[in-house]
PASEBA-1860 file (N, C-alpha, C; in nm, 3 decimals):
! residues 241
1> XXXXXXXX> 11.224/9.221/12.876/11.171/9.174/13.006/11.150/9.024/13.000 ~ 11.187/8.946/13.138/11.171/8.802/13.155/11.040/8.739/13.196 ~ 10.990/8.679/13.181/10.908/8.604/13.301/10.963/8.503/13.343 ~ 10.961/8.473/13.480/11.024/8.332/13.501/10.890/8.239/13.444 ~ 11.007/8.122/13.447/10.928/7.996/13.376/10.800/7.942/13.437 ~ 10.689/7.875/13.391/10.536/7.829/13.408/10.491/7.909/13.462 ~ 10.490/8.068/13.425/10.409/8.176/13.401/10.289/8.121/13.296 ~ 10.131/8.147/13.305/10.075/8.106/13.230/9.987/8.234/13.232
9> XXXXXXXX> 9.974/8.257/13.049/9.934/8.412/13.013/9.745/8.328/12.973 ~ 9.710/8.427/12.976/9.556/8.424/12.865/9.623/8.479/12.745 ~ 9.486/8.546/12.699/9.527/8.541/12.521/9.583/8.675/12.533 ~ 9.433/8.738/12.595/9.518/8.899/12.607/9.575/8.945/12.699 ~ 9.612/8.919/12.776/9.774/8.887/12.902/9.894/8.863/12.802 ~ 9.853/8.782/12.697/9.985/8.692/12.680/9.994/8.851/12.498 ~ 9.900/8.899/12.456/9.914/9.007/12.355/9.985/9.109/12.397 ~ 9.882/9.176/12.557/9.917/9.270/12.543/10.093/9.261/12.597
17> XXXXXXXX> 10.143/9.183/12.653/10.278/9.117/12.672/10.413/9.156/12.553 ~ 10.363/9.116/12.443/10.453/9.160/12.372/10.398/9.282/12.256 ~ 10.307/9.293/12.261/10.284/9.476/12.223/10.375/9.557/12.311 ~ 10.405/9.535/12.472/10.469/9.625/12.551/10.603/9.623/12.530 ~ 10.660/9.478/12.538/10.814/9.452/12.514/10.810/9.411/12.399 ~ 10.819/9.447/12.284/10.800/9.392/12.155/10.948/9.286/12.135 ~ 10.983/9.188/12.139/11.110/9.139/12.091/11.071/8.994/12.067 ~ 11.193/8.909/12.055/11.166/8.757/12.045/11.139/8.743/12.191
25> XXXXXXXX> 11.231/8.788/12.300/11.230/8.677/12.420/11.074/8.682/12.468 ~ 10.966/8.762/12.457/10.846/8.835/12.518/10.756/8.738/12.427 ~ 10.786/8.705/12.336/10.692/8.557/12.229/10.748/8.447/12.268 ~ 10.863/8.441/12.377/10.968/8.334/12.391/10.898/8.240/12.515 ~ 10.824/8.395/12.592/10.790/8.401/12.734/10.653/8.395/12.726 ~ 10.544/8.411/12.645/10.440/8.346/12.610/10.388/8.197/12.540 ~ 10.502/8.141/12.432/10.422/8.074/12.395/10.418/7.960/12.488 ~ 10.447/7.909/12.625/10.389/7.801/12.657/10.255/7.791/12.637
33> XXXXXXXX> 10.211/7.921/12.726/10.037/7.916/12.669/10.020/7.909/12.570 ~ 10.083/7.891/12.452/9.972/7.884/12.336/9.906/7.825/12.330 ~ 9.780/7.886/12.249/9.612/7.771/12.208/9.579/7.834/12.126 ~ 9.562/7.757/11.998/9.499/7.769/11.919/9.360/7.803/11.878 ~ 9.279/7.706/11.977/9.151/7.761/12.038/9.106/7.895/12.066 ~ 9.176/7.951/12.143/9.182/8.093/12.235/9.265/8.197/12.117 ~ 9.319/8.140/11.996/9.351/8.233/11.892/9.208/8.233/11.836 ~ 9.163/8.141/11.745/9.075/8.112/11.652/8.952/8.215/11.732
41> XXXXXXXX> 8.935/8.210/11.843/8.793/8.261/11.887/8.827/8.380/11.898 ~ 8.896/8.444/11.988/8.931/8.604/11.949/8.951/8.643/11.811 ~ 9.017/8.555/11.743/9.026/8.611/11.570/8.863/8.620/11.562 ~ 8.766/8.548/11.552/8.645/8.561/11.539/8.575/8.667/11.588 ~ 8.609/8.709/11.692/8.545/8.789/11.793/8.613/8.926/11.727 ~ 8.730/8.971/11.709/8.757/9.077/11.705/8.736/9.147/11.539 ~ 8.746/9.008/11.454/8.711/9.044/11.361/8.564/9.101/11.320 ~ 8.452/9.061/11.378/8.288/9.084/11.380/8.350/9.245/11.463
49> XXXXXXXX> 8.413/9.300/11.531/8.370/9.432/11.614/8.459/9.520/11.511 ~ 8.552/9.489/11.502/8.651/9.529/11.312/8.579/9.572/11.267 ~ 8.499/9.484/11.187/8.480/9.499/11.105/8.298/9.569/11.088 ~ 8.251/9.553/11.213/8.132/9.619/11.251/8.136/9.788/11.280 ~ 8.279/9.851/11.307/8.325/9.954/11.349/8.392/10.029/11.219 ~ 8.410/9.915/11.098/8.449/9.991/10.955/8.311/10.020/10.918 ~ 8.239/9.917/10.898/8.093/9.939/10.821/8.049/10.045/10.906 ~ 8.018/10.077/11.017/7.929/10.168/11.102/8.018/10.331/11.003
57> XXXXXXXX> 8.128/10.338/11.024/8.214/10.436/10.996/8.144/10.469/10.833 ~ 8.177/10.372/10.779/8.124/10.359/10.626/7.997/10.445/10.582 ~ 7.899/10.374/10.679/7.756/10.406/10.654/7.720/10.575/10.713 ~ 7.808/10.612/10.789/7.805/10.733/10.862/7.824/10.824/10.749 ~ 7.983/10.839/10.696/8.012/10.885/10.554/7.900/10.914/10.432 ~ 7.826/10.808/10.387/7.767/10.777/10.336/7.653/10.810/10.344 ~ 7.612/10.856/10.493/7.490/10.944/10.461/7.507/11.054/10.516 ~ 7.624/11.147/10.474/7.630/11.244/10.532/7.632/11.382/10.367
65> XXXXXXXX> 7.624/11.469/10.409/7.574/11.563/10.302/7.645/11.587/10.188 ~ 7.793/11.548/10.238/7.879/11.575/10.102/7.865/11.462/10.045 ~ 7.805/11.315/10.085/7.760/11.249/10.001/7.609/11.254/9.924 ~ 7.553/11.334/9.983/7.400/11.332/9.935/7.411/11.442/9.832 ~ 7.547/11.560/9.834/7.606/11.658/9.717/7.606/11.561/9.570 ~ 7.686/11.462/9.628/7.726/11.405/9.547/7.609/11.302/9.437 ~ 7.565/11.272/9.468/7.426/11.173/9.462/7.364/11.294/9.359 ~ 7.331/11.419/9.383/7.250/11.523/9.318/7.297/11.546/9.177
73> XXXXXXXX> 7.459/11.471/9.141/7.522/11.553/9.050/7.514/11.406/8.947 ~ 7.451/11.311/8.995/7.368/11.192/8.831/7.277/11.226/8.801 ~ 7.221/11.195/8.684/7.141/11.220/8.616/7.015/11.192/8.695 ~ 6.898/11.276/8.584/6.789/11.270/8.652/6.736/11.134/8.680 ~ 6.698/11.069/8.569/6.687/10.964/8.545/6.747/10.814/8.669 ~ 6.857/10.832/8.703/6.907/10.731/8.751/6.908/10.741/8.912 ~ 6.898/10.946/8.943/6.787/10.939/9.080/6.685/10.876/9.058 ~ 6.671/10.876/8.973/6.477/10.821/9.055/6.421/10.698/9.056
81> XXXXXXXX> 6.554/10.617/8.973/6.528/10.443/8.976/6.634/10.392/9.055 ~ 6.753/10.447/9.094/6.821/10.444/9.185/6.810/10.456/9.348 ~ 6.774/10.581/9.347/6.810/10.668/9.458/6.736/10.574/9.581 ~ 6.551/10.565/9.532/6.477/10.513/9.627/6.564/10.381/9.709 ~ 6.650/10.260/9.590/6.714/10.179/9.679/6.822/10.248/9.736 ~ 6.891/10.305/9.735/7.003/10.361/9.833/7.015/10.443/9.931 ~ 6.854/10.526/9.924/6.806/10.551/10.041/6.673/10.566/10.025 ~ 6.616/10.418/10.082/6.526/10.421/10.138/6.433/10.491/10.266
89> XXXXXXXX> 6.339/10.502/10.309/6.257/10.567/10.389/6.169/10.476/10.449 ~ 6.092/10.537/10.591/6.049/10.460/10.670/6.066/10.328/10.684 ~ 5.985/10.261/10.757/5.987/10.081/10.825/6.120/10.056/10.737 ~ 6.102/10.070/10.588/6.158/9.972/10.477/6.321/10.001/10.473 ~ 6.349/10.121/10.548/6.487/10.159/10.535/6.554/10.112/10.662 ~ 6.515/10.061/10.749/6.594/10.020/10.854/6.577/9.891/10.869 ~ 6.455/9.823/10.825/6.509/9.665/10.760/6.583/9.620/10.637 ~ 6.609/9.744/10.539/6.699/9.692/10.444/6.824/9.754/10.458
97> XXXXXXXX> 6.861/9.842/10.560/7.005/9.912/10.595/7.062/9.777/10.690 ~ 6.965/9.696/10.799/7.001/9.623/10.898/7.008/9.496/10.833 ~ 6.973/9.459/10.711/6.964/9.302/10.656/7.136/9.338/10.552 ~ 7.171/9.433/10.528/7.233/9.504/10.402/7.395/9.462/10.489 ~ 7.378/9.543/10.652/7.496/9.576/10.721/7.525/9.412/10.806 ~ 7.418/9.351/10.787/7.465/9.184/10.875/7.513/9.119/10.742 ~ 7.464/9.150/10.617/7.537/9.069/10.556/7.670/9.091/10.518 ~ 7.658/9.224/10.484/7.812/9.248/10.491/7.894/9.201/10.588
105> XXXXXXXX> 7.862/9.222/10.732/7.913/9.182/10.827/7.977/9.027/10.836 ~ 7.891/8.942/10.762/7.928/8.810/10.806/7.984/8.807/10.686 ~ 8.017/8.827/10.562/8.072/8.849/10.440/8.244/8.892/10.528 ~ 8.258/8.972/10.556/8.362/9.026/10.591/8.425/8.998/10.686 ~ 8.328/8.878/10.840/8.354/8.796/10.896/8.437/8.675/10.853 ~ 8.375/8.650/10.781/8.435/8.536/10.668/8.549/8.532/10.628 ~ 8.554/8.660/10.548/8.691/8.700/10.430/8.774/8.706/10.580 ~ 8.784/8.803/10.695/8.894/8.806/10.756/8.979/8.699/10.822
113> XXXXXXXX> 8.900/8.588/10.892/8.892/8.477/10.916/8.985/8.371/10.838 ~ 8.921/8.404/10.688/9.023/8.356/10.568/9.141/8.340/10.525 ~ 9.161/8.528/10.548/9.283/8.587/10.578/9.377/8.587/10.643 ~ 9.334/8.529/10.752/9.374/8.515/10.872/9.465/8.392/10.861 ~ 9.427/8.256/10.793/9.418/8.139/10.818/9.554/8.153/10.652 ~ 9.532/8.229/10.544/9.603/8.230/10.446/9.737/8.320/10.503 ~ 9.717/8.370/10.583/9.865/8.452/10.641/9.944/8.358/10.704 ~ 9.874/8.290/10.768/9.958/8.178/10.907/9.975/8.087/10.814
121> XXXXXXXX> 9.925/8.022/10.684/9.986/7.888/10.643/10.106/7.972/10.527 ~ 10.096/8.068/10.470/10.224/8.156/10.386/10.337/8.138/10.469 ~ 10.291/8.218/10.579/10.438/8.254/10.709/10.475/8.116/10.767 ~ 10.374/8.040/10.783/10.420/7.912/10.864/10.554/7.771/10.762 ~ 10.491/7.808/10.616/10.552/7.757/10.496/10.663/7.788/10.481 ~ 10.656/7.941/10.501/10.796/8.005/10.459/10.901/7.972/10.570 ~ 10.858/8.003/10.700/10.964/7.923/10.760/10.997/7.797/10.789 ~ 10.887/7.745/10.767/10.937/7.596/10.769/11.040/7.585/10.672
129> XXXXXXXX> 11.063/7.638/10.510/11.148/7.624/10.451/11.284/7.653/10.479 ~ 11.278/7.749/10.576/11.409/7.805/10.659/11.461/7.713/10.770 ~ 11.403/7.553/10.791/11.448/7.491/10.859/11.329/7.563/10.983 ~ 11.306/7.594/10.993/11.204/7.633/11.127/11.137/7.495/11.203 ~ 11.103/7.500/11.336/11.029/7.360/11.368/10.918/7.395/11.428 ~ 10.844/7.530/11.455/10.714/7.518/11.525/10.581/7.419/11.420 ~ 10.456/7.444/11.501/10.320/7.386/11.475/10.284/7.449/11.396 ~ 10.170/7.423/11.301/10.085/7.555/11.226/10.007/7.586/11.366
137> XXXXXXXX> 9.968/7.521/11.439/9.894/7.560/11.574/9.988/7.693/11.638 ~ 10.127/7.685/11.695/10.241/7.753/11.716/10.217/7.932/11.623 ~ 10.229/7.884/11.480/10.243/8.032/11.413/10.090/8.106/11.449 ~ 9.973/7.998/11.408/9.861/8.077/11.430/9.872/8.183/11.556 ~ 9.906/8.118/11.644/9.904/8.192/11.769/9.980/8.271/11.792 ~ 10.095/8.282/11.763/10.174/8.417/11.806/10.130/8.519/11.705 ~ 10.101/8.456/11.554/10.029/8.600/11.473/9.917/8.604/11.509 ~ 9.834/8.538/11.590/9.722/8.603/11.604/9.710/8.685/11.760
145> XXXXXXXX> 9.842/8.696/11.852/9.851/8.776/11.930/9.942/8.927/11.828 ~ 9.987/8.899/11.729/10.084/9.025/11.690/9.954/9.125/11.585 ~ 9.828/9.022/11.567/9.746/9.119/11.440/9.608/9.175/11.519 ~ 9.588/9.090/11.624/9.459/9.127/11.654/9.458/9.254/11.759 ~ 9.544/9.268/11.839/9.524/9.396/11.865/9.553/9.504/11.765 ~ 9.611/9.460/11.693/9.631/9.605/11.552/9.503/9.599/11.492 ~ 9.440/9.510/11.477/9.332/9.543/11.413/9.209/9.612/11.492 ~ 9.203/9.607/11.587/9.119/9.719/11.663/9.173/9.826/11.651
153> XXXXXXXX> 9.264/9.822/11.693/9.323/9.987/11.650/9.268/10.054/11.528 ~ 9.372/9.937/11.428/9.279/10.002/11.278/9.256/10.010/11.252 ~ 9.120/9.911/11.298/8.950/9.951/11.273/8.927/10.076/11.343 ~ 8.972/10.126/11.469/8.910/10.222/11.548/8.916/10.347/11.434 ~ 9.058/10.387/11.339/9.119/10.469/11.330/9.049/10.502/11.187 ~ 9.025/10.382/11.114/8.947/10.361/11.005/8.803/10.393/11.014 ~ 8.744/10.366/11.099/8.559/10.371/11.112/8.570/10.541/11.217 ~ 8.645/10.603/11.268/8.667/10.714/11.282/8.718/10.799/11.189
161> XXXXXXXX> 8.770/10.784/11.137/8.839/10.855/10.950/8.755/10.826/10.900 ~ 8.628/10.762/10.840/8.545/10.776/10.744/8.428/10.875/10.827 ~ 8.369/10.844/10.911/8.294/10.917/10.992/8.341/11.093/10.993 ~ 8.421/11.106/11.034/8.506/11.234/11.094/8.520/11.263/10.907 ~ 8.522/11.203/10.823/8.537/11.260/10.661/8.436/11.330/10.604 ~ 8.322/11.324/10.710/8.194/11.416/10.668/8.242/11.521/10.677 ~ 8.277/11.571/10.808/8.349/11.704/10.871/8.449/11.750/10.753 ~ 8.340/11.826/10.657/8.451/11.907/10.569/8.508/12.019/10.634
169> XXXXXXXX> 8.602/12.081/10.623/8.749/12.008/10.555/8.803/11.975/10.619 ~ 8.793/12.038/10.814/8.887/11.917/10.876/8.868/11.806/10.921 ~ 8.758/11.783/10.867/8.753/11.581/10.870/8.870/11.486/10.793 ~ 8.866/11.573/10.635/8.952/11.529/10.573/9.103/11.488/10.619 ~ 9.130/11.657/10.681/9.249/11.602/10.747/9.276/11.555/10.825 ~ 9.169/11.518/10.970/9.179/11.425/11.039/9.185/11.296/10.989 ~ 9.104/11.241/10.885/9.098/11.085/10.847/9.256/11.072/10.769 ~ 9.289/11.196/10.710/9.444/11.144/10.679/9.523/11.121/10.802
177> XXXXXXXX> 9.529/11.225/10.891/9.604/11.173/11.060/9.591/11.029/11.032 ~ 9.468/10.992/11.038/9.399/10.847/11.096/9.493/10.755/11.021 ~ 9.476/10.804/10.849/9.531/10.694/10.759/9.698/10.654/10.825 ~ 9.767/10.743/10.865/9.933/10.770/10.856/9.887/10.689/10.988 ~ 9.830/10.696/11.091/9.851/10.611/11.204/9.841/10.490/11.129 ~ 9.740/10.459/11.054/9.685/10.320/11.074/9.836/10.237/10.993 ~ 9.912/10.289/10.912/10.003/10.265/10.841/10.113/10.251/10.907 ~ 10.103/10.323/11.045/10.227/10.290/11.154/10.218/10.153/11.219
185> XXXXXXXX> 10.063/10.149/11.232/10.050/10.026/11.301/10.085/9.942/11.279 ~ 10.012/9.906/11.097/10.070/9.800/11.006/10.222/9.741/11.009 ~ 10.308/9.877/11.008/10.451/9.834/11.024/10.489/9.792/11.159 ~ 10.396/9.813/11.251/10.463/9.729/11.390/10.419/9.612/11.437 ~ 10.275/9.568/11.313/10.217/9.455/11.310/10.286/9.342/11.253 ~ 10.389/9.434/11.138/10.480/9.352/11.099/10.596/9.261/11.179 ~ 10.662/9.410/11.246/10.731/9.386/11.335/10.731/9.279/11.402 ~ 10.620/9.256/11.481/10.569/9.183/11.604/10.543/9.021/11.536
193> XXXXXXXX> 10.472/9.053/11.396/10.488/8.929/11.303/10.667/8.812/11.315 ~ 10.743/8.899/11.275/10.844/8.897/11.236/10.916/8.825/11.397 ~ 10.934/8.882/11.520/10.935/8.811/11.639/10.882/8.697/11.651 ~ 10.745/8.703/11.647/10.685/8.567/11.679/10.676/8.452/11.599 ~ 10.713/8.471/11.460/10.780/8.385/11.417/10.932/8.318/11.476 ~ 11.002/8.390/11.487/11.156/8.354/11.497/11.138/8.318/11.629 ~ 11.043/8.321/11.710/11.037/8.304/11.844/10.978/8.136/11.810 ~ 10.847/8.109/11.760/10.809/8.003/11.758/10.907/7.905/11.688
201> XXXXXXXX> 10.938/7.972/11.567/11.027/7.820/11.496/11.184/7.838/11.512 ~ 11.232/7.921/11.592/11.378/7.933/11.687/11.468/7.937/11.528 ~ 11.388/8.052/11.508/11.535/8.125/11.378/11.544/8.259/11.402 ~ 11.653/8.304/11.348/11.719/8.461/11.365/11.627/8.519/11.284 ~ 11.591/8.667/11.333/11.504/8.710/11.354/11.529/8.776/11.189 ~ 11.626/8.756/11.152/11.628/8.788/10.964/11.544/8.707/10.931 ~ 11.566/8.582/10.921/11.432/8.511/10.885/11.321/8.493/10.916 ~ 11.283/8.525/11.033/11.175/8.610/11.110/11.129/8.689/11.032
209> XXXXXXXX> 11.145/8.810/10.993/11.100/8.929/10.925/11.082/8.853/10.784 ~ 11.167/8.761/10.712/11.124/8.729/10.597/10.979/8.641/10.526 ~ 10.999/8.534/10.678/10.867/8.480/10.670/10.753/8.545/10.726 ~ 10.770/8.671/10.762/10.607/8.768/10.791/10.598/8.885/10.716 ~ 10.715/8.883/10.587/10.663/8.903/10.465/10.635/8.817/10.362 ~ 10.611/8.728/10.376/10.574/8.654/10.257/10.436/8.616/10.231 ~ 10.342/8.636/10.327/10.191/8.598/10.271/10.199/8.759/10.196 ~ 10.262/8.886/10.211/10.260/9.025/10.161/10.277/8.978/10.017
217> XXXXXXXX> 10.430/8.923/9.991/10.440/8.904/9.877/10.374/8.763/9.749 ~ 10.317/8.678/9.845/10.243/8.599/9.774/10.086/8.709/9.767 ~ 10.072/8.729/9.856/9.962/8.838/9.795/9.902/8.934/9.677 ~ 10.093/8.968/9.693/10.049/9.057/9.514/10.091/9.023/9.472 ~ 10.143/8.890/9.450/10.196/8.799/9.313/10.035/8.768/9.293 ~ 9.942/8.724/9.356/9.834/8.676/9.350/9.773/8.788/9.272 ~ 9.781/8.888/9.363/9.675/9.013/9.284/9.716/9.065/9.136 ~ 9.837/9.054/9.119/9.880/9.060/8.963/9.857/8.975/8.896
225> XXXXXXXX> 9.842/8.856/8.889/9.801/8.747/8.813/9.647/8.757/8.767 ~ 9.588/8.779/8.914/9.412/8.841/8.880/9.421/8.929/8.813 ~ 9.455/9.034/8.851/9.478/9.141/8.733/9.476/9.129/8.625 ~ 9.609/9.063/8.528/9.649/9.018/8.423/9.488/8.902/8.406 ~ 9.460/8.822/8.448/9.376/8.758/8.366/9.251/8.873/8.331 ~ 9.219/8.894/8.469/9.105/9.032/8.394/9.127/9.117/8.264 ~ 9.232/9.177/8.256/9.271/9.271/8.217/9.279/9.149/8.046 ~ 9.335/9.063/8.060/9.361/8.971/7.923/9.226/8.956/7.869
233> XXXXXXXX> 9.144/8.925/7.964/9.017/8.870/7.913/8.953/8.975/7.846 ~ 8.957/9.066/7.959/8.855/9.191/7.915/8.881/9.248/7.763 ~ 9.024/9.260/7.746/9.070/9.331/7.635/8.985/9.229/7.518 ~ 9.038/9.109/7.528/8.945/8.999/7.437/8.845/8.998/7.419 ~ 8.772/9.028/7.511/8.592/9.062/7.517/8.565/9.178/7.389 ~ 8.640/9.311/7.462/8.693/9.430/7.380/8.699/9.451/7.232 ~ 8.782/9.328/7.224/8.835/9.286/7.055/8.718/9.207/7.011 ~ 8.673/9.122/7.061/8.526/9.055/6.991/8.578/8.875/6.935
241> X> 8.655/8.876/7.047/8.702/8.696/7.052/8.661/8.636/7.115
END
C-alpha cells in the first residue's frame, strides 16, 4: 500500500502502518515523519508498562500455591530466617513488595532503554558498513516503530503466561501457547527490523535482514565472552590461584 506524498503519520499512525503492510515501501511511506523525540519517549513509555506487566505477572506466580509448595520443601532452618523476608506480612509487606517492584521497575526501565539504544547503534553500524546513508536518528526510529509494538504484545503474553502458570496444569500449557506466540512475534519483529532498515539507508532488503541481525549476533558473541571469563575465573578461584 501507497500513501501519497506529505502524508504526515504520528508515532503510532506511522507503527501501526507498517505492522499492517509490513514491507520496505510502508517504512518508505513513513519515514518523513520521523522523530527521534517521539521514538525515545514511547520507547520510555512502553517500556515502564512492559515491563510493569512482566513484574505484575511475576509476582502473581510467585505467590501463588505451587510456589508456596515449593518454599515448604527447604529446610527448616532457612524458612525461618528466610521466609519472613520473602513474605512478609502486614503494613511491612506492602511497603517492601511496593519499594522491591519500583525498583525493579526503574532497573528494568533502564536496562530496556539501553537495549534499545545498543540495538540501533549495532544495526545502524552494520549498515552503514553496507554503504547505507540514513541518521542514527533515521534507524532509531523505524526500529523503534518495528519493536515497540511487539513488545506489548510480549509483555502482554509473558505477564499472562506467568500468571495463568499458577493454573496447574492448564496454566502450564497455556503459558507455553503464550511462549510459541511470543516467539512468533520476535520473528516478525525481526522482519519489520529488517524493512526499516533497508527502507531508511536505501539497501536491498538482503542487507536489510543482515543488519537487524547483527546487534543478535554481537549479542552472543558478547554473552560468550562473559561466559568464558566467568567460567575462567571461577574455575581459578576453584583451583586456589
Amino acid at each position: 500500500m501507497t500513501v501519497s506524498e506529505g502524508k504526515s503519520f504520528s508515532f503510532w499512525k506511522a507503527a501501526w502502518h507498517v505492522y499492517l503492510h509490513p514491507g520496505v515501501a510502508a517504512f518508505e511511506d513513513v519515514l518523513p515523519s520521523a522523530s527521534w523525540r517521539s521514538a525515545l519517549l514511547w520507547t520510555m513509555v512502553v517500556a515502564f508498562f512492559s515491563n510493569a506487566i512482566n513484574l505484575l505477572g511475576l509476582y502473581i506466580l510467585y505467590r501463588s500455591p505451587q510456589m508456596a509448595m515449593m518454599w515448604r520443601q527447604f529446610p527448616p532452618e532457612w524458612r525461618r530466617t528466610v521466609m519472613p523476608l520473602l513474605h512478609p506480612h502486614g503494613a511491612a509487606a506492602w511497603g517492601r513488595w511496593t519499594a522491591l517492584f519500583l525498583g525493579l521497575l526503574i532497573v528494568s526501565l533502564f536496562l530496556s532503554l539501553l537495549g534499545q539504544l545498543f540495538n540501533t547503534a549495532v544495526a545502524h553500524l552494520a549498515a552503514k558498513l553496507m554503504e547505507g546513508d540514513a541518521t542514527f536518528d533515521e534507524s532509531f526510529y523505524v526500529l523503534a516503530l518495528a519493536d515497540l509494538p511487539g513488545w506489548l504484545i510480549s509483555s502482554v503474553f509473558s505477564g499472562f503466561g506467568s500468571a495463568i502458570r499458577a493454573l496447574a496444569p492448564v496454566g502450564a500449557v497455556i503459558a507455553l501457547l503464550f511462549s510459541l506466540l511470543s516467539i512468533l512475534v520476535a520473528i516478525y519483529i525481526v522482519a519489520l527490523n529488517s524493512f526499516g532498515l533497508a527502507a531508511a539507508h536505501r539497501l536491498p532488503t538482503g542487507k536489510g535482514i543482515l543488519a537487524a541481525l547483527a546487534p543478535l549476533a554481537v549479542g552472543m558473541l558478547l554473552g560468550c565472552c562473559v561466559y568464558s571469563f566467568v567460567l575462567f575465573f571461577g574455575l581459578m578461584a576453584f583451583a586456589g590461584f
